[in-house]
C-alpha positions, 0 to 999 in steps of 0.5 A, spaced: 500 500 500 503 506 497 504 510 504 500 517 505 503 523 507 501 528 512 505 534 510 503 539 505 506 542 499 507 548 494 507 545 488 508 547 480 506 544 475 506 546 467 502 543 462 501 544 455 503 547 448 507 554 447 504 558 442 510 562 437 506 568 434 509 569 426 504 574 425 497 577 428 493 570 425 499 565 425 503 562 429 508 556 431 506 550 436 506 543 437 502 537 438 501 537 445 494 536 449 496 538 455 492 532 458 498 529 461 500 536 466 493 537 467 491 530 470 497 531 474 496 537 476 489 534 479 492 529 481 497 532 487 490 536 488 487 530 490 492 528 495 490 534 498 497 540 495 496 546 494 498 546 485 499 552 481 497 549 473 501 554 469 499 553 462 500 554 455 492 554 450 488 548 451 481 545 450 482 542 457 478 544 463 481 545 469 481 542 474 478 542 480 482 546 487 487 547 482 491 555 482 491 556 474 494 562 470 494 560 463 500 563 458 500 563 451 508 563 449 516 560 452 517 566 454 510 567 457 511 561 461 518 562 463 516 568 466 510 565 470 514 560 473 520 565 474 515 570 479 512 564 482 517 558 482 521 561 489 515 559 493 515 551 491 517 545 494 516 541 489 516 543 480 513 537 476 515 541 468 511 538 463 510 543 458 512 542 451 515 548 451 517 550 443 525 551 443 524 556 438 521 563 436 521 568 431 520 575 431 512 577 430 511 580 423 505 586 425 501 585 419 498 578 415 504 575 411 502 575 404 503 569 400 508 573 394 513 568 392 514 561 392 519 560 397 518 563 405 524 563 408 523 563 417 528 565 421 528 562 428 531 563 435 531 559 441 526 560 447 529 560 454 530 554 457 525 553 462 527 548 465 535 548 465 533 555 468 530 551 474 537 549 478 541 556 476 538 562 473 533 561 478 536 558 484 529 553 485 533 548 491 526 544 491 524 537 487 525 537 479 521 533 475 523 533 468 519 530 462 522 528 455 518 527 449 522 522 444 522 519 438 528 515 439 533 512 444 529 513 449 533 512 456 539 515 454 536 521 451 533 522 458 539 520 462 543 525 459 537 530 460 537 528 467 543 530 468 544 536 465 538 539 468 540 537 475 533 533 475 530 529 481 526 525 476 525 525 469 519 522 466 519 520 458 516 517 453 516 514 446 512 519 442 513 515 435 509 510 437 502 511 435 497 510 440 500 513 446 502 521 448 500 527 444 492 528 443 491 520 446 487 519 453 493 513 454 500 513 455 507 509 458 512 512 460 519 510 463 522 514 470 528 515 470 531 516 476 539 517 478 541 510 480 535 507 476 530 506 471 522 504 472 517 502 467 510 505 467 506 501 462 500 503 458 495 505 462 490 511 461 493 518 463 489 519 469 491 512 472 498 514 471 498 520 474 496 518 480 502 513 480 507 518 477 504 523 483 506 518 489 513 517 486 515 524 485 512 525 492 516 519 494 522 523 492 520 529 495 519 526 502 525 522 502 530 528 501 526 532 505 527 526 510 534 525 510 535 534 509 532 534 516 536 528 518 543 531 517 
């Protein structure tokens, strides 16, 4: 039986696409849902923590006793989570957040030529900010969207972020992940990696929830201790 904690928490959770504007009616986005981040952030609601969902645009609802500040853009995102990362314990990063961004054009593009070239420059890292811009001391939670060599890819990712805990996932297979209601994923731990299999988003979540508690616990535990 999963053990049950008493002490409450000020959590974090991102969700969701960003939207990069190229003109006043396009714009540069993802498949994310959002579906995974908004049943976490239920999820650790549930238990009883206080959340704040930080999001990028979805059709979701969002859910109940849960703090929301909806964003639209990377660097919209990275300035809700700078003013208000400080004042938690815990940062679960499940955004999908663009790598890239382009200057807004400040009216409709026009197709004129048969060619269009688009130059495009990096967003802040959101997450890889966490540990040194913004000196977040807490528990990191990191999530990895992949198409290929999957474990490495979020082991290299844990590292380099200075994660407690990266959850990723198989993106190419089809069925799970992006606008899908089910998904398996594999946490990768430091020492160590465990398989979630394929179960519905909602399901993991509360499995996911009770890990990353589990972690957040024991490192406060072990704080205290020394």
């Amino acid at each position: 039986m999963p053990r049950r904690h008493t002490a409450f928490v000020n959590i974090l959770v991102t969700a969701g696409p960003t939207r990069e504007p190229l003109d006043p009616v396009r714009f540069i986005s993802n498949r994310s849902s959002g579906k995974m981040g908004y049943e976490m952030a239920a999820a650790f609601a549930h238990a009883g923590h206080t959340v704040l969902l930080v999001s990028g645009p979805t059709a979701l609802d969002v859910p109940d006793h849960v703090d929301f500040l909806p964003v639209e853009t990377a660097a919209e995102m990275y300035e809700a989570v700078a003013n208000h990362l400080g004042r938690m314990e815990v940062a679960v990063f499940a955004a999908a957040v663009a790598d890239y961004t382009a200057t807004a054009a400040p009216q409709k593009i026009k197709k004129s030529t048969d060619t269009f070239t688009l130059e495009l420059v990096k967003t802040r890292d959101i997450l890889g900010s966490a540990r040194t811009t913004l000196g977040f001391a807490g528990t990191l939670i990191g999530f990895a969207a992949e198409t290929e060599n999957l474990e490495a890819n979020a082991r290299e990712k844990l590292t380099r972020k200075g994660c407690n805990l990266i959850i990723a996932n198989d993106v190419s297979k089809s069925g799970i992940g992006f606008d899908s209601d089910q998904n398996e994923v594999i946490m990768v731990h430091p020492d160590h990696t465990e398989a979630l299999p394929l179960a519905s988003k909602h399901d993991l979540a509360h499995q996911l929830v009770q890990a990353i508690l589990e972690i957040h616990f024991s490192a406060s535990f072990l704080k205290t201790s020394n």
